[in-house]
N, C-alpha and C positions, 0 to 999 in steps of 0.2 A: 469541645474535645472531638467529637463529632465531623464536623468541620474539617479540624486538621487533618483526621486521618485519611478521609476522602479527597484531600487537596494531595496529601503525599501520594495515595496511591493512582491520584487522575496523574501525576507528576510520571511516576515509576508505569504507567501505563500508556505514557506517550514516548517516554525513552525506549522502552520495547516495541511501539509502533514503529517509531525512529530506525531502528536495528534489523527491525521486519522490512522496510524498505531495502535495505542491505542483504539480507537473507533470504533467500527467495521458500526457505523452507518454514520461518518464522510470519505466521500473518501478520499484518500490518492493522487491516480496518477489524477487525473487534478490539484491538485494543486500544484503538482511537476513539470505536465508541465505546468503548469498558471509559474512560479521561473524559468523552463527553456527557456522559451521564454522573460522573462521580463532580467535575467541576459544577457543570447545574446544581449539583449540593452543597459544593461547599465555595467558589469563589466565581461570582459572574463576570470582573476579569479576566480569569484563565479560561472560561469558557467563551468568552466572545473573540480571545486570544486563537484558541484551539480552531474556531470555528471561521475565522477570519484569514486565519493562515493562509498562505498560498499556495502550499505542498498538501499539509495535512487535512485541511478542512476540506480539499476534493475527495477525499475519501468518506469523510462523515456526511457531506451535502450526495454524493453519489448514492451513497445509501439510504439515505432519508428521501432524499426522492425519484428511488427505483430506478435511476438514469442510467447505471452501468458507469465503465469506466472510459477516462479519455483515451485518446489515441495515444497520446505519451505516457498516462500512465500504463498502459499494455507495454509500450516500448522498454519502458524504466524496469516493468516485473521480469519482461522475457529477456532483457540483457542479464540482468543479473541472476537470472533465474539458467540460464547458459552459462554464466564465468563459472557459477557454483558448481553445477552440475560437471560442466567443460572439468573443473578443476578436479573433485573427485574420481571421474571417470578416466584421466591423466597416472593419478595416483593408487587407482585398482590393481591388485598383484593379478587378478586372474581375469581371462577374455569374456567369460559370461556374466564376473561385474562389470564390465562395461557395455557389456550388451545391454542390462540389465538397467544403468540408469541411462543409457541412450534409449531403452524403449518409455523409460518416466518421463523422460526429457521433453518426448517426443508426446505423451500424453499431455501433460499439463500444457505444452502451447495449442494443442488442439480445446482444452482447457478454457484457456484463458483469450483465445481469439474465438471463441465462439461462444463467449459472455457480451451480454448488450455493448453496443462502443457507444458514446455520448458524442452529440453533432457539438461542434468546437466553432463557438463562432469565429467566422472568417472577418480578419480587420479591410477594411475598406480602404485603397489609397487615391486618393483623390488629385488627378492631374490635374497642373496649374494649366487653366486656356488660356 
């Protein structure tokens, strides 16, 4: 019983990681690793699933070993973390809400570019001689 409920809620805490990648006001990586820790208990499956992913598991490996984030993922937070922001401050009835998430706006990418960035290996292309 045990099990299952840890399987549901690693489930329901990678769909709110998932929406967190969309939201730039919803986290993303504790609730990856709230899923990585709840899968270790109940289904090594979903845990090797979670961990192997292409998207999400750079967030659980980034944190597990202190690397910081990639260059895309900075790009992928600060876009969406802009449309959001962009789109609220659009929809502000008064000039000093928008002042106001223009100066958040303006914090979090000082934020979030001056969190460790992770060296991305570069692919090698090998000319034919």
């Amino acid at each position: 019983m045990r099990q299952r409920l840890f399987l549901v809620l690693g489930l329901l805490n990678v769909v709110l990681g998932v929406v967190g990648l969309l939201l730039p006001l919803l986290p993303t990586t504790p609730f990856l690793l709230l899923a990585a820790f709840l899968f270790a208990r109940s289904s090594d499956r979903m845990h090797r699933w979670l961990l192997t992913h292409r998207t999400l598991g750079s967030y659980v490996h980034a944190f597990r070993n202190k690397s910081g984030l990639s260059r895309k993922q900075k790009i992928r937070v600060a876009a969406s973390f802009t449309v959001m922001l962009g789109m609220s401050a659009y929809f502000a009835p008064l000039p000093m809400v928008r002042v106001g998430v223009a100066a958040l706006w303006f914090f979090w990418m000082v934020v979030l570019f001056r969190i460790k960035s992770t060296v991305e290996p570069t692919q090698q292309v090998w000319a034919a001689t």
